[in-house]
Short mmCIF file of the C-alpha atoms (twelve columns), coordinates in Angstrom:
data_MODEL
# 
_entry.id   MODEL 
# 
loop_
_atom_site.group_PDB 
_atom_site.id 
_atom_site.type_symbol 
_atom_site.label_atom_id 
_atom_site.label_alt_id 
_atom_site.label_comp_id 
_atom_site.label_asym_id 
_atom_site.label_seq_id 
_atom_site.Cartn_x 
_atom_site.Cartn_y 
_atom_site.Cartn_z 
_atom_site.pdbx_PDB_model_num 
ATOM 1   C CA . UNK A 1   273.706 34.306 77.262 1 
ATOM 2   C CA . UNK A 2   274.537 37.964 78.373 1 
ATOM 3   C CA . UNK A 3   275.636 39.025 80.814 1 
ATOM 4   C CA . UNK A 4   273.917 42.676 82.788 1 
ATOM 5   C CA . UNK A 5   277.183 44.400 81.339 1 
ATOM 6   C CA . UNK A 6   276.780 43.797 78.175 1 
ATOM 7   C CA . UNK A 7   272.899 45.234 78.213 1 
ATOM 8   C CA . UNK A 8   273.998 48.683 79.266 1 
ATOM 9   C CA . UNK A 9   274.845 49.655 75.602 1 
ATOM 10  C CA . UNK A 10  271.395 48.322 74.462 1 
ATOM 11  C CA . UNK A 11  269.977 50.282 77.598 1 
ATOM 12  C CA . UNK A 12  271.491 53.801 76.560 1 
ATOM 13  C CA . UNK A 13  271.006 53.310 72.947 1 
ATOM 14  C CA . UNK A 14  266.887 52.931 73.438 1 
ATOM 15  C CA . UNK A 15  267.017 55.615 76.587 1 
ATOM 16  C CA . UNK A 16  268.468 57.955 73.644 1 
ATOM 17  C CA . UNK A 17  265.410 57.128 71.765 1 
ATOM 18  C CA . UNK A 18  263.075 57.835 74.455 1 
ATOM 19  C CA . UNK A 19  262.607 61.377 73.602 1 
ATOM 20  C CA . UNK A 20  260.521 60.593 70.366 1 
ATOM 21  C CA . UNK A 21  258.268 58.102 71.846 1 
ATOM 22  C CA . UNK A 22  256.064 57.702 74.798 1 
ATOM 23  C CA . UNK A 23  257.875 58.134 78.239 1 
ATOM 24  C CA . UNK A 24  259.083 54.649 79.748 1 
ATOM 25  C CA . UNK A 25  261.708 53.301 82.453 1 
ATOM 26  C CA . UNK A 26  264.269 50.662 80.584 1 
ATOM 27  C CA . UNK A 27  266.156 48.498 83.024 1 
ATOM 28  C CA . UNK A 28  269.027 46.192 82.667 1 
ATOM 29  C CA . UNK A 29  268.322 43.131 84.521 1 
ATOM 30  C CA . UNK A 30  270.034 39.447 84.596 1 
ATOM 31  C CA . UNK A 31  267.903 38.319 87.753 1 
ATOM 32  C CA . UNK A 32  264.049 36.954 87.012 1 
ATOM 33  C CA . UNK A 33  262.790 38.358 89.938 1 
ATOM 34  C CA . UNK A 34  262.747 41.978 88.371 1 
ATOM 35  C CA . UNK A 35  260.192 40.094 85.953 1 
ATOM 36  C CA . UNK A 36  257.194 40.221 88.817 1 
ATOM 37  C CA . UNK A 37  254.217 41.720 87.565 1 
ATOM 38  C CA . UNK A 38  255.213 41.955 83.840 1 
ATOM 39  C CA . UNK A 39  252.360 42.074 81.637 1 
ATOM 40  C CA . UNK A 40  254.193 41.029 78.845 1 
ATOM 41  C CA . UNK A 41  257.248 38.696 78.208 1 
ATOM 42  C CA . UNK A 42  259.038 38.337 75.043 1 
ATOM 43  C CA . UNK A 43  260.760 35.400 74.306 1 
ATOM 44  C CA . UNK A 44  263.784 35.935 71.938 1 
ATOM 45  C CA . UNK A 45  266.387 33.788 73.544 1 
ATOM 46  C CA . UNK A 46  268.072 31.574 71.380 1 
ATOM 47  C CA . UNK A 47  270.307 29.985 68.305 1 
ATOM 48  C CA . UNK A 48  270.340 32.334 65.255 1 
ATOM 49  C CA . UNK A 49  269.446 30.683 61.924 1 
ATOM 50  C CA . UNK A 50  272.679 30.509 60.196 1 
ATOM 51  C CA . UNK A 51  272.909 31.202 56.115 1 
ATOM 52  C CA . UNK A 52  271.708 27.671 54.318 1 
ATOM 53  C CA . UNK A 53  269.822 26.281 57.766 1 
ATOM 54  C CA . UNK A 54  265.980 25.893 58.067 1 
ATOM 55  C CA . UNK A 55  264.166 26.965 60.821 1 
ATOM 56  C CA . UNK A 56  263.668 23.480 61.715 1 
ATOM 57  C CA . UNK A 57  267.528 23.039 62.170 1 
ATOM 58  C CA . UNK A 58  267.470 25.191 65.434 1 
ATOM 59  C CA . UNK A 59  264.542 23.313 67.403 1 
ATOM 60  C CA . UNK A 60  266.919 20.920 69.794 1 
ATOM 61  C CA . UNK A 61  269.094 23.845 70.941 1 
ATOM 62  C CA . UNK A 62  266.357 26.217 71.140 1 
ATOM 63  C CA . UNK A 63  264.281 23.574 72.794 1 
ATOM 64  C CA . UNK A 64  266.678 23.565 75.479 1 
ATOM 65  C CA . UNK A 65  267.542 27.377 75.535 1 
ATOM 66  C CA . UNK A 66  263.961 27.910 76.369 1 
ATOM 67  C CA . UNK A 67  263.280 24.819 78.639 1 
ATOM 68  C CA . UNK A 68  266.058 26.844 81.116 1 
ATOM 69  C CA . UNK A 69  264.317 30.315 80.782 1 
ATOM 70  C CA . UNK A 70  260.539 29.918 80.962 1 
ATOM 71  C CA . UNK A 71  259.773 28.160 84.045 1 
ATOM 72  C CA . UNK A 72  261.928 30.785 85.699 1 
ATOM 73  C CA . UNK A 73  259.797 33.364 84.205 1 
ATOM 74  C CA . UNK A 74  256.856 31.901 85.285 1 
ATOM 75  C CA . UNK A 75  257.828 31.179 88.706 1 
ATOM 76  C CA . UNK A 76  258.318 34.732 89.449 1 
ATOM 77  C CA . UNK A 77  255.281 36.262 86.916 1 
ATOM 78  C CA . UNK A 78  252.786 33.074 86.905 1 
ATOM 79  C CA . UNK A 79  250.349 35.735 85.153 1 
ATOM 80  C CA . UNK A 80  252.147 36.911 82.238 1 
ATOM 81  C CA . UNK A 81  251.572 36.343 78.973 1 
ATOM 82  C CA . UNK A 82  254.959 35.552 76.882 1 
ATOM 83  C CA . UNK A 83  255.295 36.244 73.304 1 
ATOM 84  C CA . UNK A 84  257.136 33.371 71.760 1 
ATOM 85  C CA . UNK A 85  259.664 34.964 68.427 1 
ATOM 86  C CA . UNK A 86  262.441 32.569 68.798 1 
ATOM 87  C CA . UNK A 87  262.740 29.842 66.077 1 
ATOM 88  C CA . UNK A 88  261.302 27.256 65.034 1 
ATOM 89  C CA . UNK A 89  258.729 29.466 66.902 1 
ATOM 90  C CA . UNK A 90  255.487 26.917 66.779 1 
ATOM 91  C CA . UNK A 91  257.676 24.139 68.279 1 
ATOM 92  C CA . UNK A 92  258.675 25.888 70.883 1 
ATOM 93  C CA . UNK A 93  255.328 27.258 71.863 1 
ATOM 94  C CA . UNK A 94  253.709 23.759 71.683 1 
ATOM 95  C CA . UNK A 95  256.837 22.444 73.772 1 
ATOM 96  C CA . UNK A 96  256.829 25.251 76.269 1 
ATOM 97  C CA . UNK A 97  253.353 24.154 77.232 1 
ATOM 98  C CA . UNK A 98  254.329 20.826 77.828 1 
ATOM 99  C CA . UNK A 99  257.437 22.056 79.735 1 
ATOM 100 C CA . UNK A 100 254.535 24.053 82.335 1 
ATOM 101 C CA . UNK A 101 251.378 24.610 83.712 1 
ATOM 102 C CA . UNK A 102 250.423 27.711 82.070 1 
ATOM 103 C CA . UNK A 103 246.602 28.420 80.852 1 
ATOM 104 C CA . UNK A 104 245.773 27.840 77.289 1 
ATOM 105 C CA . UNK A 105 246.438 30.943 75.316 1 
ATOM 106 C CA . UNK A 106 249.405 32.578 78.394 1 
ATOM 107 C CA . UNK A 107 251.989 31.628 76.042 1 
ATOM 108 C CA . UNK A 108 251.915 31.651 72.221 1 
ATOM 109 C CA . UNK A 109 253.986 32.839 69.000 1 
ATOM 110 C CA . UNK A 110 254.531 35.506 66.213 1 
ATOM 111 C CA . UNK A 111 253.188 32.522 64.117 1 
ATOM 112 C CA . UNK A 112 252.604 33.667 60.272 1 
ATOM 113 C CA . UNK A 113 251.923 37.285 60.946 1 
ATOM 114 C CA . UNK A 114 255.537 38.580 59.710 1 
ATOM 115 C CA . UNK A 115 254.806 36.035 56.725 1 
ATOM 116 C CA . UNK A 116 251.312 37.636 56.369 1 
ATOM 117 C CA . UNK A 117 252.752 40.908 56.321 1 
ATOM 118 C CA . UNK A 118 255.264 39.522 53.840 1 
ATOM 119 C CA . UNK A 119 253.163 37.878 51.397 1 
ATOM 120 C CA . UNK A 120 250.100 41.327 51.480 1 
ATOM 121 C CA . UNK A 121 253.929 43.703 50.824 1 
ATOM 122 C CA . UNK A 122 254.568 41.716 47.911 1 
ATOM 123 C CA . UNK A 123 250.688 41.352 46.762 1 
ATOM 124 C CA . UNK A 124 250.973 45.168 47.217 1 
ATOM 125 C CA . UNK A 125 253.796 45.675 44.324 1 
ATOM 126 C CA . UNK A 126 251.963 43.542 41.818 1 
ATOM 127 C CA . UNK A 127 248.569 44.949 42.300 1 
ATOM 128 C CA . UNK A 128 249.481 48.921 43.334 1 
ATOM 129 C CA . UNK A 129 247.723 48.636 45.816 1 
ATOM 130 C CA . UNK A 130 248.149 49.532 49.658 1 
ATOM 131 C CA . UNK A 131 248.958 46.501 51.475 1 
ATOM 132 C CA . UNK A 132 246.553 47.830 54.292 1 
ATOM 133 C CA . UNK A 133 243.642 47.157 51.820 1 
ATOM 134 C CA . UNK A 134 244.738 43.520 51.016 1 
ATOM 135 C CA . UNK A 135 243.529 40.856 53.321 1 
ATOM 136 C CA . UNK A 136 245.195 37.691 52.563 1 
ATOM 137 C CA . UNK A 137 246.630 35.161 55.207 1 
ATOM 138 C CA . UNK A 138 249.770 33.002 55.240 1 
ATOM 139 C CA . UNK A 139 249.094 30.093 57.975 1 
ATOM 140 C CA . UNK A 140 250.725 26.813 59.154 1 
ATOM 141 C CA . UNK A 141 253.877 26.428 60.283 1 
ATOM 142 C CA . UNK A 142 256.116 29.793 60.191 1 
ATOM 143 C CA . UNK A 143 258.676 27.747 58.090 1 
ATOM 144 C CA . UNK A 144 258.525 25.929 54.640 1 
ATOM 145 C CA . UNK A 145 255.670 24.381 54.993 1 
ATOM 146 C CA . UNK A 146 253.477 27.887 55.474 1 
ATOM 147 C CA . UNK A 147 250.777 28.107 52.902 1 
ATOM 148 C CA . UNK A 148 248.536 30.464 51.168 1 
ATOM 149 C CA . UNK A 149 245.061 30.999 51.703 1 
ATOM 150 C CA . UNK A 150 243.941 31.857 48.045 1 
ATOM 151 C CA . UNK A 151 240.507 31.198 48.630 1 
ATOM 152 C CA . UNK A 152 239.493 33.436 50.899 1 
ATOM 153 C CA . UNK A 153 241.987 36.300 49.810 1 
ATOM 154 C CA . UNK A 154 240.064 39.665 48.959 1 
ATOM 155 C CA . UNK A 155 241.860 43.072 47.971 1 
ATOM 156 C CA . UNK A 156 239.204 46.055 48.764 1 
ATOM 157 C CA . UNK A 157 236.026 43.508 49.865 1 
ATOM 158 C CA . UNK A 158 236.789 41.901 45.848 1 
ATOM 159 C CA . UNK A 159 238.079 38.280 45.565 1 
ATOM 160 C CA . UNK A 160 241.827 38.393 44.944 1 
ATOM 161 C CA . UNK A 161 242.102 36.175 42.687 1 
ATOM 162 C CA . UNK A 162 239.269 38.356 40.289 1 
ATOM 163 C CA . UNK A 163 241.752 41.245 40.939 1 
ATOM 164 C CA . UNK A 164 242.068 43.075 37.131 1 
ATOM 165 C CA . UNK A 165 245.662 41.800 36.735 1 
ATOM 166 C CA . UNK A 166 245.879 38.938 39.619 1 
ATOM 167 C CA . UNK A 167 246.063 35.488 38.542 1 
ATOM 168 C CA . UNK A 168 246.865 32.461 40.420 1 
ATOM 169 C CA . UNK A 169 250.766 32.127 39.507 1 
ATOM 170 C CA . UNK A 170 251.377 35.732 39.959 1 
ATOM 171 C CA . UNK A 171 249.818 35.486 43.921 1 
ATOM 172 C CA . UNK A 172 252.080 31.756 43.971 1 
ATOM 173 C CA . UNK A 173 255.120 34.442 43.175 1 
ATOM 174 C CA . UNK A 174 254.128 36.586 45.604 1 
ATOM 175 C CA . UNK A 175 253.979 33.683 48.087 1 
ATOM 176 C CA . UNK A 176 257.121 31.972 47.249 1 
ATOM 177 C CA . UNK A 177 258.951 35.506 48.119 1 
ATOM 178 C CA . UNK A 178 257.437 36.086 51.122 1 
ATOM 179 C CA . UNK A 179 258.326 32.307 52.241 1 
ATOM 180 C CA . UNK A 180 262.335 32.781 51.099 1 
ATOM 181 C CA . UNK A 181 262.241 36.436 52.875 1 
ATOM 182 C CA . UNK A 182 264.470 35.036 55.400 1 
ATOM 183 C CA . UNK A 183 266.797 32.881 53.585 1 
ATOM 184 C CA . UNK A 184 267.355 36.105 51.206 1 
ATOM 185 C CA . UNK A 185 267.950 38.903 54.256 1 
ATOM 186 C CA . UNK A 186 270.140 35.832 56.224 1 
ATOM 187 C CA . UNK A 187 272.063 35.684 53.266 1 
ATOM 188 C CA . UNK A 188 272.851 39.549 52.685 1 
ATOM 189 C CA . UNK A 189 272.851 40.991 56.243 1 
ATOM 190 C CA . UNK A 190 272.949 37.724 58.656 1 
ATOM 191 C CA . UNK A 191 269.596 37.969 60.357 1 
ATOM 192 C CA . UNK A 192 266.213 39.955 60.420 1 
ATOM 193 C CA . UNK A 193 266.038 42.812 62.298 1 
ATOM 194 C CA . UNK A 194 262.780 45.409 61.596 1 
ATOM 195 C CA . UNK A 195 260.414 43.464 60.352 1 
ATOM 196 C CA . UNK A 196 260.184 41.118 62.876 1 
ATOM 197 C CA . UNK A 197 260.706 44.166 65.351 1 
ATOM 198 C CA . UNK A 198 257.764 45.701 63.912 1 
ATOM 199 C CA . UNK A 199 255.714 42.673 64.493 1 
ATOM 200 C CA . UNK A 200 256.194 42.084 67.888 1 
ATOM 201 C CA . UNK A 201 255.458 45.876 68.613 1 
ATOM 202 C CA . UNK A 202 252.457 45.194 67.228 1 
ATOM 203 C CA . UNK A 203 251.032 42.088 68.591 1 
ATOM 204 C CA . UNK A 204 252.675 43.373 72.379 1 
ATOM 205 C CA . UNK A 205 250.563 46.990 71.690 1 
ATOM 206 C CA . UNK A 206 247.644 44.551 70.851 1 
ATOM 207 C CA . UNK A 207 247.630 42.690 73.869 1 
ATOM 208 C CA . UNK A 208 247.656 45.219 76.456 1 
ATOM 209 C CA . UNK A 209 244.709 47.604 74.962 1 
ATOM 210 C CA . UNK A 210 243.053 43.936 74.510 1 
ATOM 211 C CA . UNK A 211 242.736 45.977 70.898 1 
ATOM 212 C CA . UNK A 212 240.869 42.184 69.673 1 
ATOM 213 C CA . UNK A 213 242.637 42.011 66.679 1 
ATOM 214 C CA . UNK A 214 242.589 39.043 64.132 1 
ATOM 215 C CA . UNK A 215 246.208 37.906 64.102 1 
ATOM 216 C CA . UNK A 216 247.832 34.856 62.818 1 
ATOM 217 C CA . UNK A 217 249.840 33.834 65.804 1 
ATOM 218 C CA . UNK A 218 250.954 30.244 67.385 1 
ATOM 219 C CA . UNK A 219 249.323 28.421 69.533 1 
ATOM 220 C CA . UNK A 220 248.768 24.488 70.307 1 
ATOM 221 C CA . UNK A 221 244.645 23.749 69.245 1 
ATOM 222 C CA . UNK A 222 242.542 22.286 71.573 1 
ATOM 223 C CA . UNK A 223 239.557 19.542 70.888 1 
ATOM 224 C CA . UNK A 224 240.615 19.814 67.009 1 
# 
């Protein structure tokens, strides 16, 4: 872990940012009480996924990482809802619940959006098209054994698959990228910074304006 010292660099450097975005109060904290009343917690304690390892590979020391951290949170915000991103991010949702008492839905994960957004980015370069106007899911687990839904793909309201151009191997290309994304940016530049960043933005703004938003995210199913 780090220690309070070590946050005030990552303090300044977003208080220098503050003046192009929406005015907010950043605090340093390493005491869980300063957590009461959070709307939102985001979970991104943990192991980083070394060059060559799968997600998978990081679940018993992330298990335990976690195990420390969010009944701690919970005891001083029991109504928060936490945002799981550390890896392998749907274990750690499902074992989180087990770890607590927290409603269903309080806690759950980044799941397959970033893949989503991966896979509709590199849909997007084949078809010249804006990846805004491409609707196509990854789901499962966020790890190798994510898959594509083909079937109900659609680019514009039209079937992907029908796409002028768009054939079945081409969107299994496009798949098979956005499933390596990781390996490939872990193996140039150590871990994944923006996208993921970008994500988690997202799905925080989209929780507190309760915006309703279709998002493939991590959670445990009930009375499947």
């Amino acid at each position: 872990g780090r220690s309070k010292d070590d946050l005030v660099g990552e303090q300044l450097d977003l208080e220098h940012g503050l003046n192009f975005l929406h005015p907010a109060k950043i605090t340093s904290t390493d005491n869980y009480a300063d957590l009461a009343g959070a709307d939102v917690v985001i979970f991104t304690a943990g192991a980083a996924q070394q060059p060559g390892q799968t997600r998978l590979d990081l679940a018993a020391a992330n298990i335990k990482i976690m195990s420390n951290i969010i009944p701690e949170v919970l005891k001083y915000a029991p109504e928060t809802i936490i945002l799981m991103v550390t890896n392998p991010v749907d274990i750690l949702v499902n074992e989180a619940y087990k770890l607590t008492n927290a409603r269903y839905g309080q806690i759950f994960g980044t799941g397959t959006t970033l893949d989503t957004a991966r896979f509709r980015f590199h849909l997007s370069e084949l078809l010249h098209v804006n990846s805004r106007s491409i609707h196509a899911y990854i789901l499962g687990e966020h790890g190798d054994s994510s898959f594509p839904v083909l079937s109900s793909a659609t680019v514009g309201g039209q079937p992907l698959l029908s796409f002028p151009g768009m054939t079945e191997t081409k969107a299994r290309e496009a798949y098979d990228k956005a499933k390596n994304a990781a390996y490939t940016i872990i193996q140039t530049k150590g871990a994944t910074f923006y996208a993921i960043g970008v994500v988690v933005s997202h799905i925080a703004r989209t929780i507190l304006s309760d915006a309703k938003s279709v998002l493939p995210v991590s959670v445990p199913l009930e009375n499947y």
